[in-house]
C-alpha positions in Angstrom: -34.1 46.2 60.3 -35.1 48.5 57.3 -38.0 50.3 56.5 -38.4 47.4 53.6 -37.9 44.9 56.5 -34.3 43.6 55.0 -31.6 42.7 57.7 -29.1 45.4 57.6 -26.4 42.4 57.0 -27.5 40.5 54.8 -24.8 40.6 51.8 -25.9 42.1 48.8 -26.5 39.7 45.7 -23.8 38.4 43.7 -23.2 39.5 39.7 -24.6 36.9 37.5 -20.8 35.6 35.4 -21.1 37.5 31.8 -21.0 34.8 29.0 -17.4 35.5 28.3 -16.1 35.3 31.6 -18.0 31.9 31.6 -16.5 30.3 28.5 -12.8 32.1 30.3 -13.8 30.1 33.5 -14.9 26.9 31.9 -11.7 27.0 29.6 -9.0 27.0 32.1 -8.7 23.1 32.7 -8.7 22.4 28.4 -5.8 24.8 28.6 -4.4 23.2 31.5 -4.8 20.2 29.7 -3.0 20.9 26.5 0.0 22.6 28.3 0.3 19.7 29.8 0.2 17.5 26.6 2.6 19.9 25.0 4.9 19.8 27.7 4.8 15.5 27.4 5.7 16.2 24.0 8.4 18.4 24.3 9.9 16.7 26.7 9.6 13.2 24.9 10.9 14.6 22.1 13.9 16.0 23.9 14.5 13.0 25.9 13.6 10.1 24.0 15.3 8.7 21.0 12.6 9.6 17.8 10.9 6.5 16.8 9.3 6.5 13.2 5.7 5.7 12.6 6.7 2.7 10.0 8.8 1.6 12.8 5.7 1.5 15.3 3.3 0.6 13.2 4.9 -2.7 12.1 5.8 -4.8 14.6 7.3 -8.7 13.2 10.6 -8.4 12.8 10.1 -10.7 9.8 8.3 -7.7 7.8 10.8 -4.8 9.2 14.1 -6.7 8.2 12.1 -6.5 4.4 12.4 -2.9 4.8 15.8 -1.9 4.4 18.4 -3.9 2.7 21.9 -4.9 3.1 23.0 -1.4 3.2 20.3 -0.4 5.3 18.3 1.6 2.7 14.9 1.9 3.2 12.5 3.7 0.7 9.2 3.3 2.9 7.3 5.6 5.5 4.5 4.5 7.7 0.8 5.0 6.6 -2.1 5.0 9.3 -4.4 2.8 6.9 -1.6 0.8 5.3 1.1 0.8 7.4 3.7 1.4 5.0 4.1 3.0 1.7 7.4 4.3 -0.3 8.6 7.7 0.5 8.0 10.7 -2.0 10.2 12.2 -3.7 13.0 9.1 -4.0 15.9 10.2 -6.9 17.1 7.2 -7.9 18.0 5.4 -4.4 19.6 2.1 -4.6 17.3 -0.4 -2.7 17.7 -3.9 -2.9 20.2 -4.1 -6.1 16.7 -1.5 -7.7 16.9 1.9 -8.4 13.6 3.4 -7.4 12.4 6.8 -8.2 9.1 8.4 -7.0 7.0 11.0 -7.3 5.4 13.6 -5.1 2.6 11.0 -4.2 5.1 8.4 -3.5 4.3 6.3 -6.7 7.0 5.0 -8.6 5.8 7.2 -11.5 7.1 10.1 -13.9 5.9 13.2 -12.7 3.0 13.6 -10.3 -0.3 12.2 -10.1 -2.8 14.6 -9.8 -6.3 15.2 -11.2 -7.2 13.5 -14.3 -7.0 15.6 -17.3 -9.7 16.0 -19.5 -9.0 13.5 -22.5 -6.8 11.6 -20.8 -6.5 7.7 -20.5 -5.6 6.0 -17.3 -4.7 2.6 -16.5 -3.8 1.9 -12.7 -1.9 -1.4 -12.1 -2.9 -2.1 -8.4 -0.3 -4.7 -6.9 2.6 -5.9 -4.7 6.5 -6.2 -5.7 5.6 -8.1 -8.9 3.8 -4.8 -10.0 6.2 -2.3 -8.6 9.5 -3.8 -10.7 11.6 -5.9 -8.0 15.2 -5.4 -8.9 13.9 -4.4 -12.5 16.1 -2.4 -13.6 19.1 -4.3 -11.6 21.7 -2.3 -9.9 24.6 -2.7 -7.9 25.3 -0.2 -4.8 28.7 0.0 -5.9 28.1 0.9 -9.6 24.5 3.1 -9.1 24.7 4.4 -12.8 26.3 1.2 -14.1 22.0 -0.2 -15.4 20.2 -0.5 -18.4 17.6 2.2 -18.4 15.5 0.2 -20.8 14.6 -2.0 -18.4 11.7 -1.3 -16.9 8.8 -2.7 -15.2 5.3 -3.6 -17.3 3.2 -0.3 -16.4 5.9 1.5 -17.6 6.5 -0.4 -20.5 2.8 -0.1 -21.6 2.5 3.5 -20.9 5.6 4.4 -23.3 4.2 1.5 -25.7 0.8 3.1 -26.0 2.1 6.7 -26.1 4.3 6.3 -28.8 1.1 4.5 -30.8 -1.1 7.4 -30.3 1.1 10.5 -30.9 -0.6 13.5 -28.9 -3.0 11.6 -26.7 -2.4 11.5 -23.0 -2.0 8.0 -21.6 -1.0 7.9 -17.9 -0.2 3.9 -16.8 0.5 4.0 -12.6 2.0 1.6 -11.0 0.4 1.4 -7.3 2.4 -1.1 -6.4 4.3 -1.5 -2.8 6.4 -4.4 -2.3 5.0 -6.6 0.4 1.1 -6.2 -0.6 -1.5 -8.1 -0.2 -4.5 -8.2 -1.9 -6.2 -6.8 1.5 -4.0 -3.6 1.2 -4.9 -3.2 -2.0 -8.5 -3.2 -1.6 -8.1 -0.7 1.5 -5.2 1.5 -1.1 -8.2 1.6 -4.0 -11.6 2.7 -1.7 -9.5 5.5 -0.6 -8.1 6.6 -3.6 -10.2 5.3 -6.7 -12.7 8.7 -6.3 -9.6 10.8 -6.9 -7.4 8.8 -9.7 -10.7 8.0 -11.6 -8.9 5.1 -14.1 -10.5 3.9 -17.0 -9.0 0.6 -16.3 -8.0 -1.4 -13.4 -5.4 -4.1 -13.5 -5.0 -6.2 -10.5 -2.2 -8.5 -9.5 -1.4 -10.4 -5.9 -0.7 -13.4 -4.7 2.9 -14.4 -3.3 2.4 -11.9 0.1 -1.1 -13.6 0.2 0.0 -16.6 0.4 3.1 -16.1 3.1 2.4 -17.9 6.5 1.8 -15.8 9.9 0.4 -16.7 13.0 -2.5 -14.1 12.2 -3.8 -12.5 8.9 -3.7 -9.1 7.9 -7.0 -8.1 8.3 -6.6 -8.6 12.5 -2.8 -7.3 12.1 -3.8 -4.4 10.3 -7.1 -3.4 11.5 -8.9 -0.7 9.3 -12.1 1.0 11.2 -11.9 4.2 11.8 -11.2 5.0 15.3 -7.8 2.6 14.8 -7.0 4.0 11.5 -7.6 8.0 13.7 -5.2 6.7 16.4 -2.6 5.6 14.3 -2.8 9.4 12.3 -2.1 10.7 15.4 0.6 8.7 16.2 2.0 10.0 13.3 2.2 13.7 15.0 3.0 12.5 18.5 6.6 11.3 19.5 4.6 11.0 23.1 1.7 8.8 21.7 4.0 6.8 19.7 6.3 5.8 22.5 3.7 4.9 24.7 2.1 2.9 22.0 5.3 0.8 22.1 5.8 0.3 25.7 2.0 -1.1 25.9 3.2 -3.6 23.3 6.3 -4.4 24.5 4.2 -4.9 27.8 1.9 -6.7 26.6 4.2 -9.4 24.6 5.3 -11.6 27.2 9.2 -11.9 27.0 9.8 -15.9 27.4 6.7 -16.8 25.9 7.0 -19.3 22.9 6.7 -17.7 19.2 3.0 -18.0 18.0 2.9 -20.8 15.5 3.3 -19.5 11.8 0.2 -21.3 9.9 -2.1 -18.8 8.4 -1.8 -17.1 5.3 -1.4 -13.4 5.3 -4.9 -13.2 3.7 -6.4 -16.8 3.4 -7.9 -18.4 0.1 -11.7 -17.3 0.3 -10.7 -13.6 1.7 -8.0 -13.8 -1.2 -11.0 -13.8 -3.7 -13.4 -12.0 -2.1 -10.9 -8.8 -2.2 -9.9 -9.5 -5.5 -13.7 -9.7 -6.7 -14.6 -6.7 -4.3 -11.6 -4.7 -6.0 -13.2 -5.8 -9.2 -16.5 -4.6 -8.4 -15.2 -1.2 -7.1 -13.8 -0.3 -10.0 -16.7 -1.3 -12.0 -19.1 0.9 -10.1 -16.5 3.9 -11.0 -16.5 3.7 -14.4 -13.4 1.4 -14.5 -13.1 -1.9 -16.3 -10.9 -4.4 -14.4 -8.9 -7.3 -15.0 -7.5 -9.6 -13.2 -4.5 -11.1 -13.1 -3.3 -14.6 -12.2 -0.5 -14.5 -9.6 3.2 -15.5 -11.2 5.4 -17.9 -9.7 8.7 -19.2 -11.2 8.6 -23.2 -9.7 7.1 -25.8 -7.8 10.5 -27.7 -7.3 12.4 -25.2 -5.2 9.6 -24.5 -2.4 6.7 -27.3 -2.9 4.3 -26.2 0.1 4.8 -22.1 -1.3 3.8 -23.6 -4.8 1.1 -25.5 -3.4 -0.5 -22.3 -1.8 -0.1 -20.1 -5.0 -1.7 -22.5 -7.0 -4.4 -22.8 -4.5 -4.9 -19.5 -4.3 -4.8 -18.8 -8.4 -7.1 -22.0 -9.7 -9.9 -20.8 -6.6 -9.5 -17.1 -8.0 -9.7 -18.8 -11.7 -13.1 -20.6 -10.7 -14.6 -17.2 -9.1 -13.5 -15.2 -11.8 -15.0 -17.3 -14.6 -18.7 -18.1 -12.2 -19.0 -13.5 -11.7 -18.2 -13.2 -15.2 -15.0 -10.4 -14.6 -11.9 -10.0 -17.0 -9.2 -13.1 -15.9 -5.6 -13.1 -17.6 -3.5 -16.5 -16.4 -0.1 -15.5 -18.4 0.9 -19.5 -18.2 4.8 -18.5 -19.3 5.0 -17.0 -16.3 3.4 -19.7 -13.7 5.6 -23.2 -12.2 3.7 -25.3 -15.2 6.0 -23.4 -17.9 9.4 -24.9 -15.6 12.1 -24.9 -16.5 11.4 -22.4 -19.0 10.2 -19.9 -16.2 14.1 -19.6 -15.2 14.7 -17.4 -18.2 12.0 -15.2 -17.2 12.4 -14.6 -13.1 15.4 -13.1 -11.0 14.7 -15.4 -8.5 11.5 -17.9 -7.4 9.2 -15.2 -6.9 10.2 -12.0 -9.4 10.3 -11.7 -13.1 13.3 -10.2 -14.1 13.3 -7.4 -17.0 12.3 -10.2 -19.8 9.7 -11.7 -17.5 8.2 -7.4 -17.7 8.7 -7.3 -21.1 6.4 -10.7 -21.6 3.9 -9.3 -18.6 3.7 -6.0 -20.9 3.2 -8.0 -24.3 0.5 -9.9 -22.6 -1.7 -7.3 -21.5 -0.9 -5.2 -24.9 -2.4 -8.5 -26.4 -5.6 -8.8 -23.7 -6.2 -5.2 -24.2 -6.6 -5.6 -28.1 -8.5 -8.7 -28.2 -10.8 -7.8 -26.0 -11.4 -3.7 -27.0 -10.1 -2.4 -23.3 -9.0 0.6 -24.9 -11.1 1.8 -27.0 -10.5 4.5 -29.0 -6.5 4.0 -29.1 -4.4 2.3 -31.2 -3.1 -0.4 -28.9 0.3 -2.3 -30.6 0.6 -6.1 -30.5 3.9 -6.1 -28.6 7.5 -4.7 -27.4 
C-alpha cells in the first residue's frame, strides 16, 4: 500500500480518446465500406459487359425495339424521372428515315435553351412524336443529304413564321417533344422544368401513346416519388447497381410464366384528362397560357379498336376542357372524320407528314390570332 492508501498495482488510468482520434476511430468501417464499393465497381466495370441506363431502365421489349431503328440507330439516353429522353448534341443522325438534330439540352431545337432573355417570347410545345416531327423532314440512310430542308415540324414552322413577322423581337418556339410520350411524362417533364423555361404559352398535344395497350399503365411502370426517382440517378453512376438491378428483375420475372395480358391503356381515359388539365393548370399558375390540343389520327378503317380509344380519349378530354373553361383546339383535318382526305396529310396512320405540320402550324397561327395568345406580336394568318 501507499501512504494515500492506493495498491501499488493498480494500473494507472487510461487517456480519455482526443476528438480527432475519435472521429479517425469511428471512420475506419465508412472507409472500409467505400473501398469496398469502389472495388465492386471497378471490378464490374472490368468484368462485366457495360449496360446503359436506358437499357435498364426500360424493360418491354415492345418499347426498346422503338428505340433504334432498322440500322440500329438510337438517338435516346435514359433519364431517372422519364426513362428516356434524346441524346444532346445529335448532328443530323439518320433515325427512322428522320434526320434529328439536338441541342445541348437534348431538345430538337436551334441552339441552346437556356435562361429566358429579357423581352423574349416563348412558346413550349409539350408532346410525343406528333410534336417532335416523326420522319418530318424524310430521309433515307442511304441518301442522308438527299431531304428537303423546308420541311419541318410545326414548332419550328411557327417560330420562323413569327420571327420573320416581328423583325428584331426574340421569339423562341421549343419543341419538348420525345417520341413515345404520354401525357403522364409530360406532366412529370413540365413540374420539373416549367420554373426554369418560364413560357408565355403552353401548347399541349398527346394521345396515340396514351391510348396503346399494356398489361400495366405508366404511372406503376414508371414510378416517380423520390426515393425511386434517387435510385434510379444512381443507377446512372453505378455499372455495379445497375447490374444488380437487372439480375433482381430477371429474377424476379418467372421464365415460363405466360405474357401478362395486354389490356390497359398506357395512361387510361380519366388519368389521360386529369394530366392534361393538371398540365393546364401548371402552366397557368406560372404565368403561362395553355392550350390544348386534340390528339390527331389519320383513320378509323385501318385499326377500328385504336380509333375507338383515340376518339374516347379526345371527345372525354373535349367535355373537360369545355366544363374548366381551358383553351381546346380539335384541328378536324387532321382527325379519322376528315378520311379519306386525312391520307394526304399523314406518313402513315398515326404521323402527319410535312403538309399535315404545315396545316398543324397554320392552325395554331390562326388560334393564336383569334383568340390574342400573343399579344403584343404581329402573328401571320398562315404558311
Amino acid at each position: 500500500m501507499t501512504k494515500d492508501g492506493q495498491s501499488q498495482d493498480s494500473a494507472p488510468a487510461p487517456r480519455p480518446l482526443t476528438r480527432r482520434r475519435r472521429l479517425l476511430f469511428l471512420s475506419i468501417p465508412y472507409l472500409i465500406f467505400i473501398l469496398l464499393l469502389g472495388a465492386v465497381e471497378g471490378g464490374t466495370r472490368l468484368l462485366l459487359p457495360h449496360v446503359s441506363l436506358l437499357e435498364a431502365l426500360v424493360e418491354s421489349q415492345k418499347q426498346q425495339a422503338d428505340f433504334a431503328d432498322r440500322a440500329h440507330v438510337s438517338i435516346f439516353a435514359g433519364d431517372p424521372l422519364l426513362f428516356w429522353r434524346l441524346q444532346p448534341h445529335l448532328d443530323k443522325a439518320i433515325w427512322d428515315f428522320t434526320v434529328v438534330s439536338t441541342n445541348a439540352q437534348g431538345l430538337r431545337h436551334e441552339g441552346d435553351t437556356g435562361p429566358k432573355a429579357r423581352g423574349t417570347l416563348r412558346v413550349v410545345c409539350l408532346g410525343d412524336s406528333v410534336t417532335f416531327g416523326y420522319r418530318v423532314p424524310v430521309v433515307f440512310p442511304d441518301h442522308p443529304q438527299a431531304y428537303a430542308a423546308d420541311w419541318l415540324p410545326y414548332p419550328m414552322l411557327l417560330e420562323r413564321r413569327l420571327r420573320a413577322a416581328n423583325p428584331g423581337r426574340e421569339i423562341e418556339v421549343i419543341a419538348l417533344a420525345v417520341p413515345g410520350y404520354t401525357s403522364y411524362q409530360g406532366l412529370l417533364w413540365l413540374q420539373r422544368d416549367i420554373e426554369a423555361l418560364q413560357p408565355d404559352v403552353v401548347t399541349v398535344c398527346f394521345g396515340w401513346n396514351d391510348t396503346g395497350l399494356r398489361a400495366q399503365p405508366d404511372r406503376i411502370v414508371m414510378p416517380a416519388g423520390w426515393a425511386r426517382v434517387t435510385y434510379r440517378r444512381l443507377m446512372g453512376y453505378s455499372q455495379a447497381l445497375t447490374h444488380v438491378t437487372l439480375w433482381l428483375q430477371r429474377r424476379k420475372a418467372k421464365p415460363h410464366a405466360p405474357a401478362p395480358p395486354v389490356v390497359i391503356p398506357r395512361v387510361p381515359q380519366a388519368e389521360f384528362v386529369s394530366n392534361m388539365l393538371e398540365i393546364a393548370r401548371l402552366a397557368r399558375t406560372h404565368g403561362a397560357q395553355a392550350l390544348l390540343i386534340a390528339p390527331v389520327y389519320r383513320d378509323a378503317v385501318t385499326d377500328p379498336p385504336e380509333a375507338a380509344r383515340i376518339k374516347g380519349h379526345r371527345d372525354a378530354l373535349r367535355a373537360a376542357a369545355e366544363a374548366n373553361g381551358v383553351p381546346y383546339l380539335e384541328m378536324q383535318a387532321l382527325t379519322e372524320t376528315n378520311y379519306p382526305a386525312t391520307q394526304q396529310l399523314f406518313g402513315e396512320l398515326i404521323h402527319p407528314n410535312h403538309e399535315g405540320h404545315r396545316l398543324m402550324a397554320t392552325e395554331l397561327l390562326k388560334y393564336f390570332a383569334a383568340h390574342d395568345t400573343l399579344k403584343g406580336l404581329n402573328v401571320p394568318q398562315g404558311l
